[in-house]
N, C-alpha and C positions, 0 to 999 in steps of 0.2 A: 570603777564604773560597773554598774550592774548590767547582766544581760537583758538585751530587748525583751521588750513585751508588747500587747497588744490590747487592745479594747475593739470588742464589738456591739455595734447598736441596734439591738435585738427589741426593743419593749412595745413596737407599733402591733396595731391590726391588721394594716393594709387592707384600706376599704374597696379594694375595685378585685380582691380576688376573692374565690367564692366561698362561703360555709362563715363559720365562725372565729377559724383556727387563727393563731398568729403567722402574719405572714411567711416569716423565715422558717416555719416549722413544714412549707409547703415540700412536698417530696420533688426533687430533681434529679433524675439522671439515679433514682436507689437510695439518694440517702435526702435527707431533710438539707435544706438550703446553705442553713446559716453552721453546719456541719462542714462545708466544702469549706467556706469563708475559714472556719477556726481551723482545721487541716492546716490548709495553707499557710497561716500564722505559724502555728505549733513547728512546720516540716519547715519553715523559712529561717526559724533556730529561736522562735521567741520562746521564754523560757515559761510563760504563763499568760495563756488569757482571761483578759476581763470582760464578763459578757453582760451587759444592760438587758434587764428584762424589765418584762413591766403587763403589759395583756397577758391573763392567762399565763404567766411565767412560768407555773409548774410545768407546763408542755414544754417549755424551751428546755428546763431542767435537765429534764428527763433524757433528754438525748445524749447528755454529757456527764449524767452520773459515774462510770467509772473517772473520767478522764476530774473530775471534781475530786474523787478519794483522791486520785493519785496528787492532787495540784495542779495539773498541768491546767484547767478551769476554773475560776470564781464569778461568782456571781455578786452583782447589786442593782438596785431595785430604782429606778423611775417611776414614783408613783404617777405622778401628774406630765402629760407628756407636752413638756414647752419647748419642744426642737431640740436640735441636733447638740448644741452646747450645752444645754441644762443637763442633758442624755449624758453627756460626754464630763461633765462636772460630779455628775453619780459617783462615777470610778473612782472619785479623788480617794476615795479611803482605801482601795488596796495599793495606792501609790506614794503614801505615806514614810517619807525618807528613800525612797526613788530614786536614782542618781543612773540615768541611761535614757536609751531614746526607747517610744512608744508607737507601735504602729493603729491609725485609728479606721478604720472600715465600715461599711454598713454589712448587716447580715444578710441583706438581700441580693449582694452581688457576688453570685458563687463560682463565676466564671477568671475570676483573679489566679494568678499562679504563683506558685511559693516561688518560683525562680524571680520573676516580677517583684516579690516584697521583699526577699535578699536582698537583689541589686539596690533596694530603694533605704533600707538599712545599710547597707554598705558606701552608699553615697554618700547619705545624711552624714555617717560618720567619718567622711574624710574630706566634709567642706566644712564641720564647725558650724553648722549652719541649727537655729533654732528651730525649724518648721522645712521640711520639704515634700512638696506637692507632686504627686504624680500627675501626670497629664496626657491627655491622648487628643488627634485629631480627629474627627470624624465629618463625614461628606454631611449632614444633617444634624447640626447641633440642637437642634429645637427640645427645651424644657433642661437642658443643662446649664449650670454655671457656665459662664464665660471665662477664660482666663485672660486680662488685660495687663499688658506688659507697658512697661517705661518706655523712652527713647531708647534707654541703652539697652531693650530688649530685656533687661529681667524683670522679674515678677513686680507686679504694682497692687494688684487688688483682683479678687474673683466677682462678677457682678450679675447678679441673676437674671433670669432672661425677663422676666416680669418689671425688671427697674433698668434692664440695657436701650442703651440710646441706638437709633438705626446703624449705626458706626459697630457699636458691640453687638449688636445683633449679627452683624456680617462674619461674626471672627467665629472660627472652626477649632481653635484650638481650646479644651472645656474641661473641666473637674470633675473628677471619676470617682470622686472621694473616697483614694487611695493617699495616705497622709503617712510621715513621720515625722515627729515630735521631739524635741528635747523636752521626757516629764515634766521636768520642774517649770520651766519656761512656759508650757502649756496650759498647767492648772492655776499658775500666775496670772498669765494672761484671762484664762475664759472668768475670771472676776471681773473683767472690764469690759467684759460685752454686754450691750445695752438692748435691752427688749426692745425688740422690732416692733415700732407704730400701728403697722396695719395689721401683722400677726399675733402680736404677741409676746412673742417667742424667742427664744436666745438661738445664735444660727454659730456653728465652731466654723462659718466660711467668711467671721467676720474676724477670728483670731490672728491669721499671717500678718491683715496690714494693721495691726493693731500693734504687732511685732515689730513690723516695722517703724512704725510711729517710735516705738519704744530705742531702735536705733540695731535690734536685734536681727540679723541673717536670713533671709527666706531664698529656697533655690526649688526649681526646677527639677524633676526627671520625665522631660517630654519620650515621646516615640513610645509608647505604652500602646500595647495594641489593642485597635478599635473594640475588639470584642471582647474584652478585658472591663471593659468604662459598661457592659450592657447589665440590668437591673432587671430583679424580676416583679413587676408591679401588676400584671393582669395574666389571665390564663393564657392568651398568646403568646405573652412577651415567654413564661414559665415554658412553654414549647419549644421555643427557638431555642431558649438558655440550653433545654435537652437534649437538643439535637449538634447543638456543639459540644456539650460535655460528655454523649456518648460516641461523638466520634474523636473526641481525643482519648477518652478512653480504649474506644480500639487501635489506636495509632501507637498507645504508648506514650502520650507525649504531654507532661506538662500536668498532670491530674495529680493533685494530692491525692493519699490515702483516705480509705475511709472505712475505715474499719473498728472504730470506736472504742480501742484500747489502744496505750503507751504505756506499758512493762507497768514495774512495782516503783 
C-alpha cells in the first residue's frame, strides 16, 4: 500500500474577500493560507500533496516552488470551476495506480492540525473503511453541512443547510470538510456524482452515501475541535482565524511549520 497523500482545493477567488488575489493565498498568521493547510498534510506523514489551482494559479505556485522541486507538491489545473467534485476529479491524474488512502481539504481552512489529520489517517486505516469524515460539533451550525446519522447512529448522508428539513436544521453535529479516502474508491466513486439542478455543479459531499449505496464502509471521526471546522471566507472571519493561530503559535501547541522548505 502506498503512503498517504493529500489533495488540496485551491482554484476559487473567494469573492467576499478583498483585492483580486486568490483566496487561499490570503496572508495568516505570516504565511499564506493554504501554506498552513499543506504544512499540516506534509508534517501528518502524507508523502505528497496534490493542490488544485485554477484563479490566478501562478500566485498559488509560487508559494510552493521549492517544496514542487523536491516533490513533496504537485499541481493540477481546474479550469472551469464546477464544485468541489469536479475540483477534486482534477487530481485524478497524479493518482494514477494509487493504492492508499487520500486526505481531501479545502485551502482555506488553516486552522487544521497535523495531530488532527494523523489521528484521521490512522483511523481510516484500521476500520477498512472506504471514506472517513471528520466531524465537529459546534453551538451555531448555520451555512454548514449537516451530518445525518442512521438509527444505529452511523453515518447516513451530509445534507446542506439550504436543502435540510427544520429536523436537520436543528442537528449541531456538521462537516468541516476534513476527509479520508480510500484513492481508488474515491475517484471511482466521484464518476457517479450527478450535477446538482439548481447549481450546476458536482458537490464530493455527495460521494460517502453514494459509497454507501455501493454497499462500501463510511465511518466517522467526531470530537474534532470546534475551531478546527473555522474557514476563512471574509476579512473578519481571516482575523479571528489569526488570532488563533498566533496564539498557538505562542503556546507551542499544535501549529505546523512554516517555513517553506523540506531537505533535498
Amino acid at each position: 500500500m502506498d503512503q498517504p497523500a493529500a489533495i488540496i482545493l485551491a482554484a476559487g477567488k473567494g469573492t467576499r474577500m478583498p483585492g483580486d488575489l486568490p483566496k487561499v493565498v490570503h496572508d495568516v498568521a505570516g504565511a499564506p493560507m493554504v501554506r498552513w493547510v499543506a504544512d499540516a498534510c506534509l508534517d501528518a506523514g502524507c508523502s505528497f500533496v496534490s493542490v488544485v489551482v485554477g484563479y490566478k494559479q501562478e500566485l498559488v505556485r509560487s508559494i510552493f516552488e521549492k517544496d514542487a522541486e523536491h516533490g513533496f507538491v504537485r499541481f493540477c489545473v481546474q479550469d472551469e470551476q464546477l464544485g468541489t467534485g469536479h475540483a477534486t476529479q482534477a487530481a485524478a491524474e497524479h493518482f494514477e495506480g494509487f493504492d492508499g488512502p487520500v486526505l481531501l481539504l479545502a485551502g482555506d481552512g488553516p486552522l487544521v492540525r497535523f495531530q488532527t489529520l494523523a489521528r484521521l489517517i490512522e483511523l481510516h486505516g484500521a476500520s477498512g473503511a472506504a471514506a472517513t469524515l471528520a466531524t465537529t460539533t459546534i453551538d451555531d451550525p448555520t451555512g454548514y453541512g449537516r451530518i445525518v446519522r442512521g438509527a444505529d447512529g452511523r453515518f447516513a448522508r451530509i445534507v446542506e443547510q439550504k436543502n435540510a428539513t427544520p429536523e436537520e436544521l436543528a442537528i449541531r453535529e456538521v462537516n468541516p470538510s476534513i476527509w479520508c479516502f480510500d484513492a481508488k474508491a474515491l475517484f471511482r466513486t466521484l464518476r457517479k456524482v450527478r450535477r446538482n439542478e439548481t447549481t450546476g455543479e458536482y458537490y464530493v459531499t455527495d460521494v460517502p452515501a453514494l459509497m454507501l449505496e455501493e454497499g462500501l464502509r463510511v465511518e466517522i471521526m467526531d470530537g474534532v475541535p470546534a475551531e478546527e471546522a473555522l474557514s476563512v471566507n471574509t476579512p473578519a472571519q481571516r482575523e479571528e482565524v489569526e488570532a488563533i493561530l498566533l496564539s498557538r503559535l505562542g503556546a507551542g501547541s499544535g501549529a505546523a511549520r512554516i517555513d517553506g522548505e523540506r531537505g533535498a
